[in-house]
C-alpha positions in Angstrom: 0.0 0.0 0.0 1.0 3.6 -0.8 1.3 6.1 2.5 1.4 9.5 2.5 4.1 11.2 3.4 3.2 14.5 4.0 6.0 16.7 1.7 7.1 13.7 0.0 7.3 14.4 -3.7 4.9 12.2 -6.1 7.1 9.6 -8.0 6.5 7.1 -11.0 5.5 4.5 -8.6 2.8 7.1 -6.8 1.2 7.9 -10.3 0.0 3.5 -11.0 -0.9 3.8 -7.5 -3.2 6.5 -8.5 -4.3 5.1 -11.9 -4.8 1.2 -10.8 -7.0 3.4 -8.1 -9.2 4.8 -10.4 -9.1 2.3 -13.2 -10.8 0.3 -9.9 -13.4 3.1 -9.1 -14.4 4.2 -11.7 -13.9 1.5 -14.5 -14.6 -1.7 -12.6 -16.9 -0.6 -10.3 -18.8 2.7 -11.9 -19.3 4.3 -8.5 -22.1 6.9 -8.1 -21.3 8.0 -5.0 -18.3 9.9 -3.4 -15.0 8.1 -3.8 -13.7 8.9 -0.8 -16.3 5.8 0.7 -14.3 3.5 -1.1 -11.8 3.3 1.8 -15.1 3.6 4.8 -15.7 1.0 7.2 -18.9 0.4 5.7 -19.0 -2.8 3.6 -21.7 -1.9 1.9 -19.5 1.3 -0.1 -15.6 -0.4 1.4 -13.7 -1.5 -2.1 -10.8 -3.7 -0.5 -9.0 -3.6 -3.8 -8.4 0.0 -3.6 -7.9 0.2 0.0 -5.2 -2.3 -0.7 -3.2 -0.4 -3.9 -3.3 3.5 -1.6 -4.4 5.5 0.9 -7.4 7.7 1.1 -5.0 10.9 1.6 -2.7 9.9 -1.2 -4.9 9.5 -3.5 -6.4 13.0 -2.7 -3.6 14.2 -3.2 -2.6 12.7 -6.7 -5.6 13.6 -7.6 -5.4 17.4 -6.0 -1.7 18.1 -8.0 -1.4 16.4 -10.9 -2.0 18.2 -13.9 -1.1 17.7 -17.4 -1.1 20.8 -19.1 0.1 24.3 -17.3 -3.2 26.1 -16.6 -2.3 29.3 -17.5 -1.7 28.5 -21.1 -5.8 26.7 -21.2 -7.2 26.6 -24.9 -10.7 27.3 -23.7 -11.7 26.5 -28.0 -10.4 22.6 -27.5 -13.0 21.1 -24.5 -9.6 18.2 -24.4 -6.5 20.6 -23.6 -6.7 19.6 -20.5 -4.7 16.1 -21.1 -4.3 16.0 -25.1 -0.4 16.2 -24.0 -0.5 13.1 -22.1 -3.0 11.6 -24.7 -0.6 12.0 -27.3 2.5 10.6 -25.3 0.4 7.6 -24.5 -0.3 7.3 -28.2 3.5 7.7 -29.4 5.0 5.3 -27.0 2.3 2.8 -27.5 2.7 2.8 -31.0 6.6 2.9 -30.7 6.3 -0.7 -28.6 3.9 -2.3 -29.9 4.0 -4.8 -32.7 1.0 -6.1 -34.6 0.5 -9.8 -34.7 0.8 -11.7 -38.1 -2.9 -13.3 -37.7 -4.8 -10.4 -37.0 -8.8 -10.3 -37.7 -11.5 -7.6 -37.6 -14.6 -8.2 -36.3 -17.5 -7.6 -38.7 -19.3 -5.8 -35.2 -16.6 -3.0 -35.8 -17.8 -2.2 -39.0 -19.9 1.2 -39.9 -23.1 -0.4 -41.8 -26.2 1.7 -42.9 -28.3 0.2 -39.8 -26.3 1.0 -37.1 -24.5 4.6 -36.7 
């Protein structure tokens, strides 16, 4: 588990702490309610999973100070500035390491037809 360290500086290992967290909350489990119940006594609302990846205060925090784009230079025209930058990184490196299989297939469910759009 992650603990805070009040003053510590966020680190590589802080950040997957951070994203396994909300990959958990929010893609796994779709919560409608206040995050911050994810880590209550309550087992109705507890999720062990995160409780078990970072603390309720680290996370806060991560998600208090990290930003991805300097606000002061905001492009209020594009409704995405606020992480295209990190978007785009993803996209580079993942296309920089990844190879495409030999045997590769498309699904016909992919496909744009007349009947569904």
């Amino acid at each position: 588990m992650m603990l805070f360290i009040p003053g510590e500086k966020l680190n590589p290992e802080h950040i997957m702490a951070w994203r396994a967290c909300r990959i958990v909350l929010y893609g796994i489990h779709k919560i409608q309610y206040s995050f911050k119940q994810a880590w209550s006594q309550d087992p109705v609302f507890r999720i062990p999973a995160v409780c078990d990846i970072m603390t309720q205060d680290m996370f806060v925090c991560v998600n208090k100070f990290l930003h991805f784009e300097d606000l002061s230079n905001a492009n209020l025209t594009d409704i995405s500035w606020k992480y295209r930058q990190a978007v785009q990184l993803l996209k580079r490196t993942s296309q920089a390491h990844y190879q495409m299989p030999q045997d590769c297939s498309i699904d016909e469910g992919v496909r744009v037809t007349p009947r569904r759009r």
